[in-house]
C-alpha positions in Angstrom: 106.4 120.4 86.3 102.7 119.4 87.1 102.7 117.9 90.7 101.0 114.0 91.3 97.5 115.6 92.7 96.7 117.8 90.2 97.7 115.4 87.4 95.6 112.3 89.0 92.3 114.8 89.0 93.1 115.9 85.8 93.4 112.4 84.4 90.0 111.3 85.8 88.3 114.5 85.3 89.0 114.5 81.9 90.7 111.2 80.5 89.6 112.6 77.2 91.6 115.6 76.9 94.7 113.8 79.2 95.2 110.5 77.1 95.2 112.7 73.9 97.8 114.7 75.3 99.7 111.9 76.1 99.7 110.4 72.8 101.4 113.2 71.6 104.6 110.9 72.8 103.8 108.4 70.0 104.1 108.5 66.1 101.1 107.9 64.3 100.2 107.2 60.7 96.7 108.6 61.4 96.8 110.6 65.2 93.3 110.1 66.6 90.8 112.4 66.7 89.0 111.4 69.9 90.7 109.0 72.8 88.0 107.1 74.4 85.0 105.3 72.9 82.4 103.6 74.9 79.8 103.1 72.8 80.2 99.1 73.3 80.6 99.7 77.4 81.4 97.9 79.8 83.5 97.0 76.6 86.0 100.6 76.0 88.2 101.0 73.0 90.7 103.9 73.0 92.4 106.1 70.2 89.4 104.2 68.0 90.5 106.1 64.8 94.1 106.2 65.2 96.2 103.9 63.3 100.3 103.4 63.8 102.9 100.5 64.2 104.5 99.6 67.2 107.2 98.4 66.4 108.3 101.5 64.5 107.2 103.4 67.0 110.3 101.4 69.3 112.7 101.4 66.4 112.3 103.1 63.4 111.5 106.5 64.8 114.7 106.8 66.8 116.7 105.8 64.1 115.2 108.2 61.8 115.9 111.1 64.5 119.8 110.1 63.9 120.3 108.0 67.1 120.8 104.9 65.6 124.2 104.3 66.9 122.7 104.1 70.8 122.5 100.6 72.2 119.2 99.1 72.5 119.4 95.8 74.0 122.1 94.6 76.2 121.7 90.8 76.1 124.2 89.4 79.0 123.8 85.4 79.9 125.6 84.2 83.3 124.3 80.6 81.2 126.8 81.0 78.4 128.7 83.6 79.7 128.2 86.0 77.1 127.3 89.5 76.2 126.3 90.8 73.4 124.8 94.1 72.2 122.3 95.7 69.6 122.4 99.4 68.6 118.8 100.6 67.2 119.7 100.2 63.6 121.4 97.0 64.2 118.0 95.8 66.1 116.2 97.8 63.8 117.7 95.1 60.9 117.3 91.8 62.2 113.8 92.8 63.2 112.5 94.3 59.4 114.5 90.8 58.3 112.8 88.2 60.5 109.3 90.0 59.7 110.5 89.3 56.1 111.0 85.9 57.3 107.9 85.3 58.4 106.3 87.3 55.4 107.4 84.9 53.3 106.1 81.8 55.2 102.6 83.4 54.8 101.9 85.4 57.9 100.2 88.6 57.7 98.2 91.2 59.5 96.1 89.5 62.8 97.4 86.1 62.1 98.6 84.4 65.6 102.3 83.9 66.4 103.5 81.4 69.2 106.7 82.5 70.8 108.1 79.6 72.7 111.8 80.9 73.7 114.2 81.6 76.6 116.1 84.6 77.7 117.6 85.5 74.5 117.8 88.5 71.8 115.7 86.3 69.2 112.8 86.4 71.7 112.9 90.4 71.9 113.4 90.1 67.9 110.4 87.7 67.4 108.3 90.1 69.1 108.9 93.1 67.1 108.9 91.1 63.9 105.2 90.0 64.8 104.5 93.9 65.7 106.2 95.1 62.6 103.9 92.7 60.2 100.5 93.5 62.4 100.9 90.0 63.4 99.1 88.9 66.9 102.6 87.2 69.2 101.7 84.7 71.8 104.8 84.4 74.2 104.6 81.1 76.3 107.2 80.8 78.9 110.1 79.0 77.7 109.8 75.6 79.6 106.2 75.7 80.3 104.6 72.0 80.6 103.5 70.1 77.2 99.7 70.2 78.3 100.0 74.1 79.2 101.5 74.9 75.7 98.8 72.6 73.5 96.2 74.6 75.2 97.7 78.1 74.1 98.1 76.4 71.3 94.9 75.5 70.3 93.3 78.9 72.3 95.3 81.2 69.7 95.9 79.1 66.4 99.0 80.3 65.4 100.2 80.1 61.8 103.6 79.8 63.1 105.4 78.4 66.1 109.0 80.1 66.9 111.0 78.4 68.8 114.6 77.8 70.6 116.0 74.5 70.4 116.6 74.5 74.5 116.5 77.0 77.6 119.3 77.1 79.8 118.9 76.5 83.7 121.7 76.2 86.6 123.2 72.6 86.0 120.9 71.6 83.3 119.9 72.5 79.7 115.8 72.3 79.0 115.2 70.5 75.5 112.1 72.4 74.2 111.7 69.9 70.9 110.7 66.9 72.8 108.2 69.3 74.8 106.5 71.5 71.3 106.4 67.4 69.5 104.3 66.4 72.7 102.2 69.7 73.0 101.1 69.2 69.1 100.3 65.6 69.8 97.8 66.9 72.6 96.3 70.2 70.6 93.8 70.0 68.5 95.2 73.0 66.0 98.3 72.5 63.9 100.6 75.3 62.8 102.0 75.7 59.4 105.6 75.8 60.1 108.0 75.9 63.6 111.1 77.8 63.0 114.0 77.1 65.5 116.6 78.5 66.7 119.2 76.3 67.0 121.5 77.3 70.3 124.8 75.4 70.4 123.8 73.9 73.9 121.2 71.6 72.4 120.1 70.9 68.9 116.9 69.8 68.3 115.5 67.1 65.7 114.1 69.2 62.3 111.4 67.9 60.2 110.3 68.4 57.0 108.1 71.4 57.9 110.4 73.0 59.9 112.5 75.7 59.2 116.0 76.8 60.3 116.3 80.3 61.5 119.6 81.3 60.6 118.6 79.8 57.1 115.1 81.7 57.2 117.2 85.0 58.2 120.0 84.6 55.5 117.6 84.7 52.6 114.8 87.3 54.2 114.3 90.2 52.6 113.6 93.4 55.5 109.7 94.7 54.7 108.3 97.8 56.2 106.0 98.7 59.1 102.5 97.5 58.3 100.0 99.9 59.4 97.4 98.9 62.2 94.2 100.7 64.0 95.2 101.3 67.5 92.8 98.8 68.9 94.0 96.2 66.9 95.3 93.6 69.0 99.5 93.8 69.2 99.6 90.2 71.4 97.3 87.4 73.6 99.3 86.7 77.0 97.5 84.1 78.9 96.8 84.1 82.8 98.6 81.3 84.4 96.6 78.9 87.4 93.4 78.8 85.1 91.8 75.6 84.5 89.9 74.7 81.4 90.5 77.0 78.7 93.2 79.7 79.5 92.5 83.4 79.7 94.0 85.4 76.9 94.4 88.5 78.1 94.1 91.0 74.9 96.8 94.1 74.5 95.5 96.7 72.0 98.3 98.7 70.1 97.7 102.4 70.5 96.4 102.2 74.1 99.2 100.1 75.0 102.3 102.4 73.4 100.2 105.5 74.7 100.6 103.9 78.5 103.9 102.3 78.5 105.7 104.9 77.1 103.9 107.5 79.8 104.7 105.4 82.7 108.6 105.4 81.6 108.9 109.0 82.3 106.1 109.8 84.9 106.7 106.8 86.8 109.9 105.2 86.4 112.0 108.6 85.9 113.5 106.8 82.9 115.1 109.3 79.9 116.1 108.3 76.5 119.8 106.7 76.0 119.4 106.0 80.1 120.3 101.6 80.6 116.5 99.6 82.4 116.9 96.4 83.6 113.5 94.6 84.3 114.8 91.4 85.5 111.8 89.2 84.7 111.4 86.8 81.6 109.4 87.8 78.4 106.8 85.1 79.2 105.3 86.9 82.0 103.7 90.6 81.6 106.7 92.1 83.3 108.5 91.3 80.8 106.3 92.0 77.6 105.7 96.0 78.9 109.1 97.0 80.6 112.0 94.3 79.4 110.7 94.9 75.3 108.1 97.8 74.7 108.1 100.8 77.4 111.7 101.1 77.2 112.4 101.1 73.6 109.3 103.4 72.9 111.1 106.0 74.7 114.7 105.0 73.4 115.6 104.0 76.6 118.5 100.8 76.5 117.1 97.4 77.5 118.9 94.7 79.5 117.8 91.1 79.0 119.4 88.6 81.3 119.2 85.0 80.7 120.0 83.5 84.4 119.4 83.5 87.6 121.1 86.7 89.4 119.9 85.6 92.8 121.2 82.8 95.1 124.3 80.7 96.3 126.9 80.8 95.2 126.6 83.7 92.9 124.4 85.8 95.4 126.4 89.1 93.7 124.9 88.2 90.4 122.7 91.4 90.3 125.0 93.9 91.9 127.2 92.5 89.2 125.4 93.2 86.1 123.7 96.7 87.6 127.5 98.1 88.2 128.7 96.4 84.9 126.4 97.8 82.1 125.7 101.2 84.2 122.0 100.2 84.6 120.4 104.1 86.6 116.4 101.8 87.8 116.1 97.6 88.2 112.5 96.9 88.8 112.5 93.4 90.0 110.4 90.6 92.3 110.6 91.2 96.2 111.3 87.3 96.7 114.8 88.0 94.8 115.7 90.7 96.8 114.8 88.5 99.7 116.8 85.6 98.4 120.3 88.0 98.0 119.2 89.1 101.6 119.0 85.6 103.1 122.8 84.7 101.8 124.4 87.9 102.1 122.0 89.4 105.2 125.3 92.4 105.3 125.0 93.3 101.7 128.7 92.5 101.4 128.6 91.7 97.7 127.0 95.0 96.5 130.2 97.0 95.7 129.7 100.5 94.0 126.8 101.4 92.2 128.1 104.7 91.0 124.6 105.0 88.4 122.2 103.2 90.1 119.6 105.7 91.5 116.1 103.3 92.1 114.7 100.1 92.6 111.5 99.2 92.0 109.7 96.2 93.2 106.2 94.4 92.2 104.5 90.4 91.9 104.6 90.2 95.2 103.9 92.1 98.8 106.9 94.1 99.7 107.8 93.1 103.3 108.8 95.8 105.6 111.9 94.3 106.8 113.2 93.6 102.8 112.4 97.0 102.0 114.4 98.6 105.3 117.1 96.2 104.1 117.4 97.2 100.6 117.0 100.8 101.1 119.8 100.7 103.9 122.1 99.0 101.9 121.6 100.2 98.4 121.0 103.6 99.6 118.6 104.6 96.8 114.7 104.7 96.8 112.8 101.6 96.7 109.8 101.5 95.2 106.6 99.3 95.8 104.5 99.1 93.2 101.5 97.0 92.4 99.8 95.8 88.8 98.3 92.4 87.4 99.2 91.1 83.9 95.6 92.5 82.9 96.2 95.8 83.9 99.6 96.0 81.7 101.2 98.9 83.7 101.2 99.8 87.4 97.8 100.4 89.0 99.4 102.0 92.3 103.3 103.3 92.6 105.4 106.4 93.6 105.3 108.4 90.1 109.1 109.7 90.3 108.8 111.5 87.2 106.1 113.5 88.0 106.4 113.8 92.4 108.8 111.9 94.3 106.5 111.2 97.1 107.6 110.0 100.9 107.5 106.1 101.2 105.6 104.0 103.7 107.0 100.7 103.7 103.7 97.5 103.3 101.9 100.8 100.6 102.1 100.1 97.3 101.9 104.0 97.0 99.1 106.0 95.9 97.1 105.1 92.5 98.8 106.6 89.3 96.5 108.5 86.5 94.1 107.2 84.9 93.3 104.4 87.5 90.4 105.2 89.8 90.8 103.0 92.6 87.8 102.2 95.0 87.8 100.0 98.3 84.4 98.4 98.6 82.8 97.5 101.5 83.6 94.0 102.0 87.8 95.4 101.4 88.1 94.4 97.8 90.2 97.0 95.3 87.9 97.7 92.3 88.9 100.0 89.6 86.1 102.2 88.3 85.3 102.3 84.5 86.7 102.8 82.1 89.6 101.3 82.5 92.7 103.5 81.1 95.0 103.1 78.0 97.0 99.8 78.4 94.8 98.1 80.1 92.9 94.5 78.8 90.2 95.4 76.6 88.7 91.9 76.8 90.0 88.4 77.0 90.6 86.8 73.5 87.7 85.9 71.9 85.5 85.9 74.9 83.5 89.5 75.9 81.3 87.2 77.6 84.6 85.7 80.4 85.7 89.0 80.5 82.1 90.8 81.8 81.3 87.7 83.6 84.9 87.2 86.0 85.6 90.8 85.7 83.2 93.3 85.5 79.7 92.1 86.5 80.1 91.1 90.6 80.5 95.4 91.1 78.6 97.0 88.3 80.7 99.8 86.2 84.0 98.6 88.2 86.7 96.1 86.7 87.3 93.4 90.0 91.0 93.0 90.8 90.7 90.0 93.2 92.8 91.7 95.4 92.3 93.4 98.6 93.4 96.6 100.3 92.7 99.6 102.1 93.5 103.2 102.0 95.7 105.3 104.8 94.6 108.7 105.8 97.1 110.2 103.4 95.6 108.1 100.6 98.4 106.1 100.2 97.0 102.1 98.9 97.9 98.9 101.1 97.1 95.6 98.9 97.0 92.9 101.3 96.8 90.5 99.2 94.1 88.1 96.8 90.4 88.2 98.8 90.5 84.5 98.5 93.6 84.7 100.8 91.1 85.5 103.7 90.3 83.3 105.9 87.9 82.7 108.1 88.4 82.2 112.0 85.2 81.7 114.2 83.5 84.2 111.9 86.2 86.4 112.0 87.5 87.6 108.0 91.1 88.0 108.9 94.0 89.0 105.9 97.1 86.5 105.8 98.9 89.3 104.4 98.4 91.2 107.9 99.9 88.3 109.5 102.5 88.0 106.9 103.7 91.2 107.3 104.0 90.7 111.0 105.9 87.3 111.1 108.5 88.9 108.2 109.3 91.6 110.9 111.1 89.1 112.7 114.7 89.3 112.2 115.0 85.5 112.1 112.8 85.1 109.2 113.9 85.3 105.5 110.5 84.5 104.0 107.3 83.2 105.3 103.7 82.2 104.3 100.7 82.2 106.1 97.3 79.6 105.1 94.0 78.8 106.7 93.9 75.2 107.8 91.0 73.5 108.7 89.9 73.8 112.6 87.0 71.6 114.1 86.3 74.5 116.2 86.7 77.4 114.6 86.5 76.5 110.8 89.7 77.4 110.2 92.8 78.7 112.3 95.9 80.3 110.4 99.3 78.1 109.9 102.5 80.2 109.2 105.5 78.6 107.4 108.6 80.5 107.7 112.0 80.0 106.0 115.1 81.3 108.5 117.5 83.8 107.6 121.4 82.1 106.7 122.7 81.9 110.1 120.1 82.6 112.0 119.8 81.0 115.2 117.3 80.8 117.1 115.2 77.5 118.7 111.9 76.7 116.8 110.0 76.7 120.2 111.4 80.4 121.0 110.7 81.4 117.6 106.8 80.3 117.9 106.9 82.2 120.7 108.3 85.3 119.1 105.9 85.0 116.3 102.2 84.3 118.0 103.1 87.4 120.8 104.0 89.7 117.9 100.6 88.7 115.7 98.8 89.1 119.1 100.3 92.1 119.9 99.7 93.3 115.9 96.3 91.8 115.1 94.9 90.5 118.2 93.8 87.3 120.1 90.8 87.2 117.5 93.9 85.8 114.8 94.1 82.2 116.7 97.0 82.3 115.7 98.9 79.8 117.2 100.9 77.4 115.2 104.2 78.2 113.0 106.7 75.6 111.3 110.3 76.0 109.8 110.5 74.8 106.4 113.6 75.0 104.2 111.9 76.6 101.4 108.3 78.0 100.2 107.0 76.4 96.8 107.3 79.3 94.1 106.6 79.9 90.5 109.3 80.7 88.1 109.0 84.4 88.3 108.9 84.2 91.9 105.2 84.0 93.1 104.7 81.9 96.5 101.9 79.4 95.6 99.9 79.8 98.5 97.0 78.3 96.2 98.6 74.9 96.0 99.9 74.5 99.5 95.7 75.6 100.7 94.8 72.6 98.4 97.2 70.3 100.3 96.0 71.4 103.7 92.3 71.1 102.9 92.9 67.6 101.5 92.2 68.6 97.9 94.3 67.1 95.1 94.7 69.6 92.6 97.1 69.7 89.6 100.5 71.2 90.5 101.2 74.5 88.7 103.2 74.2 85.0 104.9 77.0 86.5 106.6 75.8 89.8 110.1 76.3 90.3 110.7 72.9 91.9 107.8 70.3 92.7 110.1 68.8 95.0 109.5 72.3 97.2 105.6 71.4 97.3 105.8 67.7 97.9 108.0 68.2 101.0 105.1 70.4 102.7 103.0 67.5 102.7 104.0 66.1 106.7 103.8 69.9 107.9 100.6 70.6 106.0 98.9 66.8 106.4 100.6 65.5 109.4 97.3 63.8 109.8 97.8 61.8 106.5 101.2 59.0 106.4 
């Protein structure tokens, strides 16, 4: 087998020649001719006379090659307390139905699809119905805030709305009718017809114009694939934390199946018939490329989980559902990892993992002392990797299919194929054009965003917004966003440095450092820390602890001088600390809080440490 360096050089030596090789992996009505076309750069298109289906490609094909008996999505709910299970024909089925569905309530090829659902098979099904048909799926995170959702829907005009009737959450159902009836008050753009899904937890009001999905299904007749180009667009997934108009991030067909399905064997080790479990939600990135596409493109078996698998009093959750369905990779956040850690620091609830053989973490910076601890207690390799929901697909990881390489814990690894990673001179991570298959080929219906925020502060290199450095061995370190630098007497200093310092202690859980506003020195670095379960330690002592070791790390230049114990950190639903709101606070700024928080109640309680100043 080909070893990492070689295949890295190759792939930037001659993308050409490699992505055409690689598409080799997909079925194509028409295989292209020629991989890349730049003719429109900075604006790349890739496979540009190709044409295929993607959802075929995750379904049809493998029941065609007489494996249509193999499970291909494992749905399992700690809501309901269900499981249930779709082989490839039987997914196959419901999908070629609903896109029958939808056929007949006039959608067709590039019309817009808004996918408002929880964790549930009809999501995954949605998905591939809108693939099957050429049709352009929007997901929006089941739950997200009226405002949020009129803006995607007026951004992407859908001709149809799919929806479920309610999301369930620990101790409370989420009634998504009352949330789509104000979102359509606010937009601007009215859909044609909301299907629903009734779930037996909540049933929403129906109007006239709606439609029943059971009903819908029970008279659909299944259609075929429709056949795409490959740089037709397969979905829109917009950013979240923008204001105005929201950032549709664009995902192309042929470049996108071309990528996922290489990464599930070069990078994830991941073989047909072999059980995944992304445990994300299908409203984020995560869980468009590796809980729906990249595994079924390879014929892999799916898990979707609709729950929470991390925290008190179910802090087993995870171990539960890897040892139960045999799952062999789990590619999750490092903030649930550091959850499970905080209740059950000894790993007592992990039992025997007798398939499990990786874990693979991203959305967040890996911590040293989380990655010690889950590679001591799960005793397989734990991977940090690092992507962005415009990239698609890891940017930077250990590529386990192709060179299991020696891990250095705070690396995200070294950069994959295809990616050509440069540091510039003021520590930002760039990635040289063109960007490979998979990636954003624009925003939606905006060129002009996507040069301008992207691609026009470094010429001929996309801007991540992230910053890093390389190691002698050329493994990457992403500290973190460049706007989480701060500035201290002149000094450009990374949070993430600090962070990485303070979440050595073995007191702390989790922890966050921000800039706050200094008379002296413009700003001086605050660090919030959450205590491990148990731990006990006096807050004066554990100051102490913490400024020595950032001193001793970073040096006196850091100021670094001030830490507080808070219960808990503010966080997004998929896990993200939202350092951005909590700077807002400190500096005095009032800024919306995020559609996506976990708990506002988290945020609000930061106000005495991070205003003390204000009553």
């Amino acid at each position: 087998m080909a070893q990492y360096p070689d295949v890295y050089r190759r792939s930037l030596a001659d993308p050409e020649t490699f992505w055409l090789d690689a598409a080799r992996a997909i079925d194509w009505v028409t295989p292209p001719s020629r991989a890349l076309d730049g003719s429109g750069a900075p604006l790349y298109r890739w496979f540009p006379d190709g044409e295929l289906n993607t959802a075929y490609n995750c379904l049809d094909r493998h029941v065609a090659d007489g494996r249509g008996e193999q499970t291909a999505l494992v749905w399992d709910s700690a809501m309901t307390g269900g499981v249930r299970r779709y082989t490839y024909r039987a997914l196959l089925d419901e999908v070629a139905r609903f896109a029958g569905g939808l056929r007949s309530l006039g959608v067709g090829k590039g019309d817009r699809i808004v996918v408002y659902m929880p964790m549930i098979p009809e999501a995954v099904i949605a998905m591939l119905a809108c693939a099957r048909l050429g049709a352009v799926h929007s997901v929006v995170f089941g739950g997200f805030a009226p405002r949020e959702l009129a803006a995607r829907v007026d951004d992407a005009t859908p001709k149809v709305i799919v929806a479920a009737s309610c999301g369930l959450e620990p101790n409370r159902t989420v009634e998504y009718r009352p949330i789509i009836d104000e979102a359509l008050t606010l937009a601007r753009h009215r859909p044609d017809v909301i299907v629903m899904l009734q779930r037996d937890q909540g049933v929403a009001r129906m109007d006239e114009r709606d439609v029943d999905w059971v009903q819908l299904m029970s008279t659909a007749s299944p259609v075929e694939p429709v056949t795409v180009r490959a740089t037709d667009p397969l979905y829109v997934l917009y950013t979240s934390g923008t204001t105005g108009r929201p950032k549709g991030v664009v995902r192309d067909n042929g470049g996108h199946a071309v990528a996922l399905a290489w990464s599930m064997l070069n990078v994830y080790d991941i073989a047909p018939g072999e059980v995944w479990w992304t445990a994300s939600d299908v409203g984020w990135v995560v869980g468009h490329s590796y809980i729906v596409y990249a595994p079924l493109l390879i014929g892999a078996t799916t898990l979707l989980y609709e729950g929470k698998p991390v925290g008190t009093p179910d802090a087993g959750a995870f171990w539960r559902v890897v040892a139960e369905h045999g799952v062999v990779t789990l590619f999750t956040a490092p903030t649930a990892l550091r959850a499970i850690k905080r209740v059950d620091p000894d790993g007592a609830l992990i039992g025997d993992l007798k398939a499990f053989r990786a874990l693979y973490l991203a959305g967040e910076r890996l911590d040293p002392d989380t990655y010690h601890w889950a590679r001591e207690r799960l005793g397989v390799p734990v991977v940090d990797h690092w992507w962005q929901t415009e990239t698609g697909w890891p940017i930077a990881a250990n590529p386990r299919g192709l060179t299991d390489m020696p891990a250095k814990p705070g690396s995200a690894t070294v950069p994959l194929p295809g990616w050509d990673v440069r540091i510039q001179d003021d520590g930002a991570i760039t990635l040289r054009l063109p960007l490979p298959p998979g990636a954003l080929p624009t925003l939606w219906h905006d060129d002009e965003r996507y040069i301008r925020e992207y691609l026009t502060r470094y010429p001929g290199h996309y801007l991540t917004g992230d910053g890093g450095y390389f190691d002698e061995d050329g493994y990457l370190y992403v500290m973190g966003r460049t706007d989480d630098v701060i500035n201290v007497a002149g000094h450009r200093l990374s949070t993430g440095a600090m962070e990485a310092v303070l979440a050595a202690h073995p007191a702390v859980a989790e922890c966050a450092v921000i800039g706050v506003a200094d008379p002296v020195k413009g700003q001086v670095p605050l660090g919030l820390v959450v205590l491990k379960a148990g731990a006990d330690i006096a807050a004066a002592r554990l100051r102490d602890d913490l400024v020595h070791a950032v001193r001793r790390e970073i040096g006196p230049v850091a100021a670094f001088r001030d830490v507080a114990i808070v219960p808990a950190l503010p966080k997004t639903r998929s896990g993200k600390i939202l350092r951005r709101s909590m700077r807002a606070i400190a500096d005095g700024r009032e800024e919306p809080v995020p559609s996506t928080i976990e708990d506002p109640a988290v945020l609000e309680n930061l106000r005495g440490v991070l205003r003390p100043d204000v009553t």
